[in-house]
ChimeraX commands (.cxc) that place a marker at each C-alpha (Angstrom):
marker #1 position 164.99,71.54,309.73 radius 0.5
marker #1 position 168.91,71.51,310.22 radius 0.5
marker #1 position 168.38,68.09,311.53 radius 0.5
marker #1 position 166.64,66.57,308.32 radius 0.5
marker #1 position 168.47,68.38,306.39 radius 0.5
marker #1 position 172.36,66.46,308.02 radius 0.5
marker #1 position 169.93,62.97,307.04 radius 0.5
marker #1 position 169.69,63.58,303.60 radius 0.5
marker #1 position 173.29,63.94,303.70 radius 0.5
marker #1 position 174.06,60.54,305.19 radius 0.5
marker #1 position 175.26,58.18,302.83 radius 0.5
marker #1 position 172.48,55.88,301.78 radius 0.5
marker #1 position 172.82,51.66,302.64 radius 0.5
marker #1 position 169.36,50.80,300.29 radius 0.5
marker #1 position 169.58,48.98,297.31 radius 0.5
marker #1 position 171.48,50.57,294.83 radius 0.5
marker #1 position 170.59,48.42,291.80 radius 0.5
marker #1 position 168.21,50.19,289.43 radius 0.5
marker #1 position 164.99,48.62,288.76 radius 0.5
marker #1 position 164.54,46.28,285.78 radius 0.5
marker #1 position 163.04,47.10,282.74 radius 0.5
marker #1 position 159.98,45.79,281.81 radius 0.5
marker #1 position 161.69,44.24,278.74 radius 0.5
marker #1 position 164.25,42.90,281.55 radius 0.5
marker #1 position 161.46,41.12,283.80 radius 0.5
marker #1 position 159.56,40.40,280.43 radius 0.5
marker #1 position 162.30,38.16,279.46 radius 0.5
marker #1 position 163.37,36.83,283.10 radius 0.5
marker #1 position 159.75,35.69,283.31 radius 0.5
marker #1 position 159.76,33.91,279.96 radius 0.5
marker #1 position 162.79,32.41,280.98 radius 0.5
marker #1 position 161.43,31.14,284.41 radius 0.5
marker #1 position 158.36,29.70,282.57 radius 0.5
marker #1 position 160.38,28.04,280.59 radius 0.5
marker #1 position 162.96,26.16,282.84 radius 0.5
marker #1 position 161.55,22.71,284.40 radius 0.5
marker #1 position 159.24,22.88,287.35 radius 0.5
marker #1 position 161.16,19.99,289.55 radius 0.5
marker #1 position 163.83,22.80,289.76 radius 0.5
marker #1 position 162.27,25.76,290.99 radius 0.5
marker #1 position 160.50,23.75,293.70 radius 0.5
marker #1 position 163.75,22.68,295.06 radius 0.5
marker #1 position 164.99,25.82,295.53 radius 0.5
marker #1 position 162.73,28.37,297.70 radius 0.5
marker #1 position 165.26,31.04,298.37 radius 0.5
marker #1 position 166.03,31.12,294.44 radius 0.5
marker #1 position 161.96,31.45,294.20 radius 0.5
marker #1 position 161.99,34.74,296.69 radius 0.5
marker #1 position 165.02,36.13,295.13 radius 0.5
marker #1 position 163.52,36.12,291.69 radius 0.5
marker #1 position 160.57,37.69,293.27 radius 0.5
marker #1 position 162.20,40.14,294.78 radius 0.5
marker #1 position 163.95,41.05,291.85 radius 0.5
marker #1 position 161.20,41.34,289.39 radius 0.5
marker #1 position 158.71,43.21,292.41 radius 0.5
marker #1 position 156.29,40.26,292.35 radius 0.5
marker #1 position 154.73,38.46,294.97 radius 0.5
marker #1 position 155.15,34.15,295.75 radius 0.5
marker #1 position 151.22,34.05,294.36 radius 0.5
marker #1 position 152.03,36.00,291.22 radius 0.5
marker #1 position 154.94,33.91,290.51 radius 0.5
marker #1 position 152.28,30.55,290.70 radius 0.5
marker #1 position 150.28,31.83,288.69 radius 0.5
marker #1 position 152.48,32.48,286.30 radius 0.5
marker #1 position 153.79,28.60,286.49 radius 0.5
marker #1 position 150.42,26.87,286.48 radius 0.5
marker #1 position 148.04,29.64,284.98 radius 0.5
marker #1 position 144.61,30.59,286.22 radius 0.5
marker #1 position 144.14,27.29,288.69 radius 0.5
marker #1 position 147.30,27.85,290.57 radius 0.5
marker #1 position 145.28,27.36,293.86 radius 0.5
marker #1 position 144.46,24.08,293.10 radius 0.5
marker #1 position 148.99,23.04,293.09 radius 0.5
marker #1 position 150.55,22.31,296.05 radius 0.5
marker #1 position 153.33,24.97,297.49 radius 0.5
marker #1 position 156.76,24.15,296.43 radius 0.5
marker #1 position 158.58,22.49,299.01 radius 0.5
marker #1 position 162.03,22.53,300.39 radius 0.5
marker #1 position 163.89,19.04,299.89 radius 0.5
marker #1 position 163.44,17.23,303.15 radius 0.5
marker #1 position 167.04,16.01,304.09 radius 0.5
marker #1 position 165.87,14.55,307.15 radius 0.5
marker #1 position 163.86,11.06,307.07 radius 0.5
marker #1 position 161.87,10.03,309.41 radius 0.5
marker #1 position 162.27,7.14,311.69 radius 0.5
marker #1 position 159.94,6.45,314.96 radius 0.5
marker #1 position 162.00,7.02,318.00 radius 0.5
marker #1 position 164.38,9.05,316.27 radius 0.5
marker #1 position 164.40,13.22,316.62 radius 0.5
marker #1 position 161.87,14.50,314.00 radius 0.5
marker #1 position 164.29,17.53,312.88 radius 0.5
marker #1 position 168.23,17.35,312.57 radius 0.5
marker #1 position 169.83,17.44,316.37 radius 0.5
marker #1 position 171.31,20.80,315.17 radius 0.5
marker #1 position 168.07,22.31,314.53 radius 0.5
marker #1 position 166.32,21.01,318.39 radius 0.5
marker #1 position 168.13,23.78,320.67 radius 0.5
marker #1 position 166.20,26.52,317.52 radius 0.5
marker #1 position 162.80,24.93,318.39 radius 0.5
marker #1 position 160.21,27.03,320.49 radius 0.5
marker #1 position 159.70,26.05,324.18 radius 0.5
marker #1 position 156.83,24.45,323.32 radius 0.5
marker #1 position 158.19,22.30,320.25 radius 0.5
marker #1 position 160.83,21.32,321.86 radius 0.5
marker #1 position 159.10,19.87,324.94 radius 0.5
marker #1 position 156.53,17.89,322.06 radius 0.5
marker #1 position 159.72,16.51,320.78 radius 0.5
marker #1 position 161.16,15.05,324.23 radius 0.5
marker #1 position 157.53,13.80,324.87 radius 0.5
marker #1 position 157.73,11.89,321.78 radius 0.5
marker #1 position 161.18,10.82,322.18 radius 0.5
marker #1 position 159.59,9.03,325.01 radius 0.5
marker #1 position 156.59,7.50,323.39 radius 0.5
marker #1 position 156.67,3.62,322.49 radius 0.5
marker #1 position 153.76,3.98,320.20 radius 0.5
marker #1 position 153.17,4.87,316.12 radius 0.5
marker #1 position 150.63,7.68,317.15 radius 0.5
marker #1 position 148.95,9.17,319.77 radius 0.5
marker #1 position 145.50,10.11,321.05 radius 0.5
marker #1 position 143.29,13.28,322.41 radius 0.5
marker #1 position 139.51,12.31,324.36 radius 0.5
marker #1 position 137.27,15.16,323.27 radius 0.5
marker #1 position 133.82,15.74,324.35 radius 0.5
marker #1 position 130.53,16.39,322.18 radius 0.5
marker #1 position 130.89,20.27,323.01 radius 0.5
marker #1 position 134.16,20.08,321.34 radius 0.5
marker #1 position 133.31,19.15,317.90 radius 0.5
marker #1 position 129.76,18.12,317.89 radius 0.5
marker #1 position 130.08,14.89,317.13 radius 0.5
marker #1 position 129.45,13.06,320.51 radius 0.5
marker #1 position 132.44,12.09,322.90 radius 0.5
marker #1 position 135.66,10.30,321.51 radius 0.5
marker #1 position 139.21,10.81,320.72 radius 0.5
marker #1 position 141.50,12.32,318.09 radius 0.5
marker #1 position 144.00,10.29,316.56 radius 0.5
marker #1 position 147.69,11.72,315.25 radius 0.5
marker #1 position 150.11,9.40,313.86 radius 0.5
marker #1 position 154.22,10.19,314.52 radius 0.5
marker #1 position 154.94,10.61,310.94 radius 0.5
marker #1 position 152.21,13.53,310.42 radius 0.5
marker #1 position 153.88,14.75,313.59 radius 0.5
marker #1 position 157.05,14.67,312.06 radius 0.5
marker #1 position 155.91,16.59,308.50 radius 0.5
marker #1 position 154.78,19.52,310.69 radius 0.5
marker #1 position 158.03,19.44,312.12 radius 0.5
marker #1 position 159.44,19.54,308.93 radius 0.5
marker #1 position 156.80,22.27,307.73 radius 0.5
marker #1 position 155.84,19.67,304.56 radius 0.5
marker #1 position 152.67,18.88,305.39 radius 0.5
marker #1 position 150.00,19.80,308.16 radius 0.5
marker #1 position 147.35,16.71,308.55 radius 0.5
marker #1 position 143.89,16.98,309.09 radius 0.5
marker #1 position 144.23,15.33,312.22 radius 0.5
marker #1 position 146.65,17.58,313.85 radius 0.5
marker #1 position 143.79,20.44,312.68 radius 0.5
marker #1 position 141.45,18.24,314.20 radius 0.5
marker #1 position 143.60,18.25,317.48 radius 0.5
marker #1 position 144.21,22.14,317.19 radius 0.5
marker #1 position 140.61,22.64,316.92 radius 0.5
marker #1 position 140.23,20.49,319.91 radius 0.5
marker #1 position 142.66,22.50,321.88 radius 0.5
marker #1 position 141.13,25.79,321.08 radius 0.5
marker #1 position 138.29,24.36,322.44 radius 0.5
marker #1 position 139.04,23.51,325.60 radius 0.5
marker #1 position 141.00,27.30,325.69 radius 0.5
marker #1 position 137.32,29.10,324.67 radius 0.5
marker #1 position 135.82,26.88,328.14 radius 0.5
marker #1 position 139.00,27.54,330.25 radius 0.5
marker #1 position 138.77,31.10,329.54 radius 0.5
marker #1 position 134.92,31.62,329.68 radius 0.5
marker #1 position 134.12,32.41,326.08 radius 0.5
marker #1 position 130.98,30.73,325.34 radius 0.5
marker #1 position 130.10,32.73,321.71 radius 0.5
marker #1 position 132.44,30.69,319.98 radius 0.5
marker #1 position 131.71,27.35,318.21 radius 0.5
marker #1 position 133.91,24.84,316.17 radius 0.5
marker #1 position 133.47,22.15,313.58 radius 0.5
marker #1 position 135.55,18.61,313.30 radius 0.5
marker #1 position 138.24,19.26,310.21 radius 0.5
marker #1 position 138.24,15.72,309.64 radius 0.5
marker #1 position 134.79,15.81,308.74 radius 0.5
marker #1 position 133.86,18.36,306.72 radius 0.5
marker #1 position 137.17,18.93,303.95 radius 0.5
marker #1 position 137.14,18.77,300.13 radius 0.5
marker #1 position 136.60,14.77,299.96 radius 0.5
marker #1 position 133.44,14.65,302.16 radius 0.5
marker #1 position 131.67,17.82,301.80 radius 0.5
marker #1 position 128.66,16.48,299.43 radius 0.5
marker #1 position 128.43,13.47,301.77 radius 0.5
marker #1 position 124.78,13.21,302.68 radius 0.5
marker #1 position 126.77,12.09,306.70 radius 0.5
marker #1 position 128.76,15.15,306.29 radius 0.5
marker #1 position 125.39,17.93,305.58 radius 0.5
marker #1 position 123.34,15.54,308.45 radius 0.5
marker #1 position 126.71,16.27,310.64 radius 0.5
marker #1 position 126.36,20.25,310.00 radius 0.5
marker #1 position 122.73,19.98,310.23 radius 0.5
marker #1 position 122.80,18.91,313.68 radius 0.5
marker #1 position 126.29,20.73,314.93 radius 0.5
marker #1 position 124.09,24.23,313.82 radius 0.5
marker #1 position 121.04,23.16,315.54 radius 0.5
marker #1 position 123.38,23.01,318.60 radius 0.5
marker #1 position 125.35,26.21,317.92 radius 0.5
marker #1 position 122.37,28.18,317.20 radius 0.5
marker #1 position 123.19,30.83,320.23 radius 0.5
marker #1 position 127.23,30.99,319.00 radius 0.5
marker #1 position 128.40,34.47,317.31 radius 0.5
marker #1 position 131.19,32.50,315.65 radius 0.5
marker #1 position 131.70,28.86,314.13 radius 0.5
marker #1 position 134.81,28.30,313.19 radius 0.5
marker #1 position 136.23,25.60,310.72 radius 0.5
marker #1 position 139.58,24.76,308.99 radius 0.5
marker #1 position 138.60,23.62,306.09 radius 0.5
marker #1 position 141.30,21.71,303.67 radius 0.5
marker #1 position 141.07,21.93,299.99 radius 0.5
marker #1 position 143.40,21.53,297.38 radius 0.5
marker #1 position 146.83,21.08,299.72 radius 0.5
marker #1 position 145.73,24.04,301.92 radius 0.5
marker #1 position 143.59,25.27,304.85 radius 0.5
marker #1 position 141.61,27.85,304.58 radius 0.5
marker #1 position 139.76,28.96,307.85 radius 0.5
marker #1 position 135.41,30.10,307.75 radius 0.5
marker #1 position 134.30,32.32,310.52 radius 0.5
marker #1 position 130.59,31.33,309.79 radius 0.5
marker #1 position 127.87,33.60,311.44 radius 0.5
marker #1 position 124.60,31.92,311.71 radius 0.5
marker #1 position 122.91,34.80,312.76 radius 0.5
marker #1 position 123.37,37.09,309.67 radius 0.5
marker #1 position 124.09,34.40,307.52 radius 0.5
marker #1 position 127.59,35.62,306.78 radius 0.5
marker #1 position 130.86,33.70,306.21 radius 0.5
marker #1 position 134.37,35.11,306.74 radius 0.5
marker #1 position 137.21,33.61,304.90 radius 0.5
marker #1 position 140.55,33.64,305.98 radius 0.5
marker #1 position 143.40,32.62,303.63 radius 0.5
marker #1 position 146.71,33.31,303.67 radius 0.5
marker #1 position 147.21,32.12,300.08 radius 0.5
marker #1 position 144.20,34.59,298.75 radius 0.5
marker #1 position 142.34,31.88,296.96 radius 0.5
marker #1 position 139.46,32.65,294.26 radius 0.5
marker #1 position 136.28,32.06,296.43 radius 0.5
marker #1 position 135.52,28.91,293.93 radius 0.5
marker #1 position 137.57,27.21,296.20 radius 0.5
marker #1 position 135.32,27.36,298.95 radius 0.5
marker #1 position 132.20,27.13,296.92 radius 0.5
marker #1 position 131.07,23.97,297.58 radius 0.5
marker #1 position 131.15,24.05,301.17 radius 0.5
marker #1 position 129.02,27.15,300.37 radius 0.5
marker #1 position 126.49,25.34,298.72 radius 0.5
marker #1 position 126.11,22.84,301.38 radius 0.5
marker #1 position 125.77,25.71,303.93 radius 0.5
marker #1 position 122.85,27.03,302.13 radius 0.5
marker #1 position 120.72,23.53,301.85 radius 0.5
marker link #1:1,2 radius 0.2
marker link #1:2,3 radius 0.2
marker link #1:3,4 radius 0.2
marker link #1:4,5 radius 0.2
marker link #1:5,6 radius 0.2
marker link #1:6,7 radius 0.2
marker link #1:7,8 radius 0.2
marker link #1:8,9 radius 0.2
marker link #1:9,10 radius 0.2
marker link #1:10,11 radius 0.2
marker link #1:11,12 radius 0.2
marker link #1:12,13 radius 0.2
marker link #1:13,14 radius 0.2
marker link #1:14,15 radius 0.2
marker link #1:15,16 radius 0.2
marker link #1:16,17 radius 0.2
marker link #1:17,18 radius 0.2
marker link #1:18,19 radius 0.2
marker link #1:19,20 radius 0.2
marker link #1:20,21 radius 0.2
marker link #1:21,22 radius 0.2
marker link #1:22,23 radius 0.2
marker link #1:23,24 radius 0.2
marker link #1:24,25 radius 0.2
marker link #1:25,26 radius 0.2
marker link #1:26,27 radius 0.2
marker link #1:27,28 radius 0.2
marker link #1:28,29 radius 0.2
marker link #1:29,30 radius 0.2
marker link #1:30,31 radius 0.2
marker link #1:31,32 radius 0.2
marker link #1:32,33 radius 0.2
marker link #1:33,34 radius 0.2
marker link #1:34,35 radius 0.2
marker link #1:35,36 radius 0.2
marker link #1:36,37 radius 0.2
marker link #1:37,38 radius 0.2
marker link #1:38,39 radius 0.2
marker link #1:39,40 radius 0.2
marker link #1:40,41 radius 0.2
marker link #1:41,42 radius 0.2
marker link #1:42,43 radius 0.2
marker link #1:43,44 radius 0.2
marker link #1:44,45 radius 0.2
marker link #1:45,46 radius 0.2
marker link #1:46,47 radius 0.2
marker link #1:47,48 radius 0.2
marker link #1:48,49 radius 0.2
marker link #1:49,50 radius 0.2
marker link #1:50,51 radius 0.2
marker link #1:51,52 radius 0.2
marker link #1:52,53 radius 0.2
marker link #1:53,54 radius 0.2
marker link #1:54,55 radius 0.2
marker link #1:55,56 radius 0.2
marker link #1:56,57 radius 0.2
marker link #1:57,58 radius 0.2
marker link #1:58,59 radius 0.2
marker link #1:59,60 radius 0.2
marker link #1:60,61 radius 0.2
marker link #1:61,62 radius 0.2
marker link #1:62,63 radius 0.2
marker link #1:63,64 radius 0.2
marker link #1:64,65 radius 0.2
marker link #1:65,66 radius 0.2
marker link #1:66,67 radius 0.2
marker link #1:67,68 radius 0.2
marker link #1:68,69 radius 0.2
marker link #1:69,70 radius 0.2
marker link #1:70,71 radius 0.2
marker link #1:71,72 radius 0.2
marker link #1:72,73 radius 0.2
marker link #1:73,74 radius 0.2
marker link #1:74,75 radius 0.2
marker link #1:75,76 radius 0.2
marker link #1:76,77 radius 0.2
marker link #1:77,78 radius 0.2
marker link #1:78,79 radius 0.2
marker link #1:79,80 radius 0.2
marker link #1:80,81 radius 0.2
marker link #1:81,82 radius 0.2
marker link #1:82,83 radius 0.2
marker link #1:83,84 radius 0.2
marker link #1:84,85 radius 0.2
marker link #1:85,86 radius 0.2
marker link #1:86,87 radius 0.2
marker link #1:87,88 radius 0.2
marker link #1:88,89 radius 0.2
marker link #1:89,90 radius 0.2
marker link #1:90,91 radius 0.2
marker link #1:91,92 radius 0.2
marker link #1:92,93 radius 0.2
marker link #1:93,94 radius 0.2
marker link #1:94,95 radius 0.2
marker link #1:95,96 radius 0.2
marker link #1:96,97 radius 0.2
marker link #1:97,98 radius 0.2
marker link #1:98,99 radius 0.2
marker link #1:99,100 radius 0.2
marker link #1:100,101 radius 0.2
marker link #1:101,102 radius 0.2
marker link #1:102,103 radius 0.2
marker link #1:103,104 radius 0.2
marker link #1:104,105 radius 0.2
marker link #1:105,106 radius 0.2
marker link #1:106,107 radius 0.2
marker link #1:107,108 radius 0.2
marker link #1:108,109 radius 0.2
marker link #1:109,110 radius 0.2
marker link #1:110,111 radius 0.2
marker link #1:111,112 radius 0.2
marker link #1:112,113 radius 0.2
marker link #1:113,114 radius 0.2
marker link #1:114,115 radius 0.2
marker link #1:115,116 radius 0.2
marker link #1:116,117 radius 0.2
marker link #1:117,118 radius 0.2
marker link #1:118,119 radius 0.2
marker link #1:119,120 radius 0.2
marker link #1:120,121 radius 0.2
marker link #1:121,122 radius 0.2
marker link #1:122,123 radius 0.2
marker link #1:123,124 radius 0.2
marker link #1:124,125 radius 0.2
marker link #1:125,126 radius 0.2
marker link #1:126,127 radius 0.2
marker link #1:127,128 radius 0.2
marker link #1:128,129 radius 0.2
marker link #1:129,130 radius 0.2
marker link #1:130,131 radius 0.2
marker link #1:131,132 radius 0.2
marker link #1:132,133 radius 0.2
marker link #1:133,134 radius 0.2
marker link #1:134,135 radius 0.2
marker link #1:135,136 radius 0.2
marker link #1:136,137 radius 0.2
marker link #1:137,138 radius 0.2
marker link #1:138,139 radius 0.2
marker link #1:139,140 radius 0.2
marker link #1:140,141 radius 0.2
marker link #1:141,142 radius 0.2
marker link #1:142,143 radius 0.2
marker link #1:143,144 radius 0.2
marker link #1:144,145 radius 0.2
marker link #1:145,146 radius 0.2
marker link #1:146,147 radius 0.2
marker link #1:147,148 radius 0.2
marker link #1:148,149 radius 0.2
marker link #1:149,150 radius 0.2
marker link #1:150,151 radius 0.2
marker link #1:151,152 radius 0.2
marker link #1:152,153 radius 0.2
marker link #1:153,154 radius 0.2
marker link #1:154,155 radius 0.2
marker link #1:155,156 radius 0.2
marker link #1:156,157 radius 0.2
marker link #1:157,158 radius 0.2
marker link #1:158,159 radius 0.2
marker link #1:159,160 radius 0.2
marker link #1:160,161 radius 0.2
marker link #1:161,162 radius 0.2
marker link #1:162,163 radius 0.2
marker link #1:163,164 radius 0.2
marker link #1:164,165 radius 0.2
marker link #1:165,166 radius 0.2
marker link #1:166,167 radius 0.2
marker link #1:167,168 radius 0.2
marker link #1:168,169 radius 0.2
marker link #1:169,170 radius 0.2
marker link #1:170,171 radius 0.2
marker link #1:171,172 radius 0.2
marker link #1:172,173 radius 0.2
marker link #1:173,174 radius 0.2
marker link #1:174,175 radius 0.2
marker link #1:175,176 radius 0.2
marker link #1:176,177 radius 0.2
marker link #1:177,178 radius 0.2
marker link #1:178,179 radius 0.2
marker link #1:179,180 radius 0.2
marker link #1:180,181 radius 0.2
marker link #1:181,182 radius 0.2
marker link #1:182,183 radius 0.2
marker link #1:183,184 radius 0.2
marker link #1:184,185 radius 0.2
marker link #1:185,186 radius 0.2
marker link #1:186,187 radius 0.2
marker link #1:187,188 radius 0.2
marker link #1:188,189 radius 0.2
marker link #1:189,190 radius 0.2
marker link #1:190,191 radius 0.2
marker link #1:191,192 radius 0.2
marker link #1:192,193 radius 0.2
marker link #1:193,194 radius 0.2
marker link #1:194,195 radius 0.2
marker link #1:195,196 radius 0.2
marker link #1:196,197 radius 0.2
marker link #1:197,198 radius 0.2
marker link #1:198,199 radius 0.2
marker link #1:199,200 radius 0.2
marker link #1:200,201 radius 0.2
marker link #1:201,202 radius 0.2
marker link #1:202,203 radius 0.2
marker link #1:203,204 radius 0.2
marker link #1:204,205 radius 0.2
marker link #1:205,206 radius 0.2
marker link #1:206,207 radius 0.2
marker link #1:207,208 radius 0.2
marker link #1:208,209 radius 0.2
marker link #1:209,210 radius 0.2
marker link #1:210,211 radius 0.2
marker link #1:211,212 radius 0.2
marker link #1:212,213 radius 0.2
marker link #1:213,214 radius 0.2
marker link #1:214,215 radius 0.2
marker link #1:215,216 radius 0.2
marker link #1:216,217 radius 0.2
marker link #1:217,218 radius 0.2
marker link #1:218,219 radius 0.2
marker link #1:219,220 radius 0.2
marker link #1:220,221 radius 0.2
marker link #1:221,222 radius 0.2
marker link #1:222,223 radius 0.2
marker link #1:223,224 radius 0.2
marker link #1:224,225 radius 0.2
marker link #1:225,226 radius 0.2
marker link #1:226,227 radius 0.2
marker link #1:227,228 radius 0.2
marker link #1:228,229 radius 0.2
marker link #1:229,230 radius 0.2
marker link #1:230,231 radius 0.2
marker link #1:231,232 radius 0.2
marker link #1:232,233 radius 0.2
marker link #1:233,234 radius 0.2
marker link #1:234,235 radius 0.2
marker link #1:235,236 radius 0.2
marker link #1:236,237 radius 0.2
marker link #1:237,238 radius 0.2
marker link #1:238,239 radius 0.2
marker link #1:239,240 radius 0.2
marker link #1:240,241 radius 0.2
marker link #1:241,242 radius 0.2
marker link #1:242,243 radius 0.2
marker link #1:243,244 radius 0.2
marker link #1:244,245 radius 0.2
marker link #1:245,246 radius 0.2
marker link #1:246,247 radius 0.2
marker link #1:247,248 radius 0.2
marker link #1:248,249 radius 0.2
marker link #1:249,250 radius 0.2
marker link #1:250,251 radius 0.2
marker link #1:251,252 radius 0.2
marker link #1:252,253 radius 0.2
view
């Protein structure tokens, strides 16, 4: 007891600032709608202070600035103050030594490349699509660098890559479909439903198919269960489930 007792006496280091009134974040809220979009983007740390402030959350605060069909906006971005230029480093030489291992050894690989992209071979148990290879260009290379932009070919390639980790490591209950064939632009293409068609007749004995599936400036991954006809959705931006429903309906022809 003595010993909780000589804690409450400690001084406290917290935040000392009292909480806003709601006529106070009433107000700040009004005047956030009200200030120009192009300026709020600019400036992420302003965005999380102002969240912070008035207790709200980065999805609150969206849907405040585009109403009801937030989802359907891209994320404000940082300004990119680095361009890119093929040969040259794809983040500011300060920032290289800050990389992961693993990002930083990409980066010297691609330091050496000659090329404008590069190239993957897959095989048909991969994506289900027959045998072939993955294409990335430099410059999608360099927006994931940059955390702008993530391509659907470097989610083709990830997929890929998990792939060959499920085979290397013996897990055979787990299935994947190509990105770059089934995303918001191709979904009602008859190609695209003959394509799942075909990939489920295969995947028939799998306890898990996944897909990243891009829509609206975002990737939202489906752990799709054939078995009892159950999709999982996994979003970090906690989307309405409209924004899936289309791949739904395909799913269910």
């Amino acid at each position: 007891m003595d010993h909780f007792l000589n804690l409450m006496k400690m001084p406290q280091t917290g935040n000392n600032q009292p909480p806003l009134s709601d006529y106070e974040r009433t107000m700040n809220i009004k005047r956030w709608r009200e200030g120009t979009r192009a300026a709020h983007k600019l400036n992420v740390a302003e965005r999380a202070a102002f969240c912070e402030q008035n207790n709200m959350t980065e999805l609150e605060l969206l849907q405040i600035e585009y109403g009801e069909d937030w989802w359907k906006q891209p994320l404000p971005l940082p300004p990119i103050t680095w361009k890119f230029e093929l040969g040259k480093d794809l983040v500011a030489p300060e920032q290289i030594p800050k990389l992961p291992t693993r990002m930083r050894q990409l980066h010297s690989w691609y330091k050496m490349q000659k090329s404008k992209l590069f190239g993957a071979s897959y095989l048909d148990e991969d994506l289900h699509k027959g045998e072939s290879r993955v294409w990335v260009d430099f410059e999608h290379l360099y927006q994931f660098y940059q955390q702008v932009a993530l391509d659907l070919s470097i989610m083709t390639l990830w997929t890929v890559m998990e792939s060959h980790k499920c085979r290397r490591c013996g897990i055979n209950n787990i299935g994947f479909l190509d990105p770059s064939t089934v995303h918001e632009n191709t979904v009602n293409l008859p190609s695209t439903v003959d394509y799942l068609y075909k990939a489920f007749l295969s995947m028939q004995d799998k306890r898990s198919i996944l897909l990243s599936y891009n829509c609206f400036y975002h990737h939202v991954l489906l752990d799709i269960s054939l078995n009892d006809s159950r999709i999982e959705v996994y979003d970090s931006r906690k989307s309405p489930l409209s924004l899936i429903q289309p791949v739904i309906d395909v799913l269910n022809k």
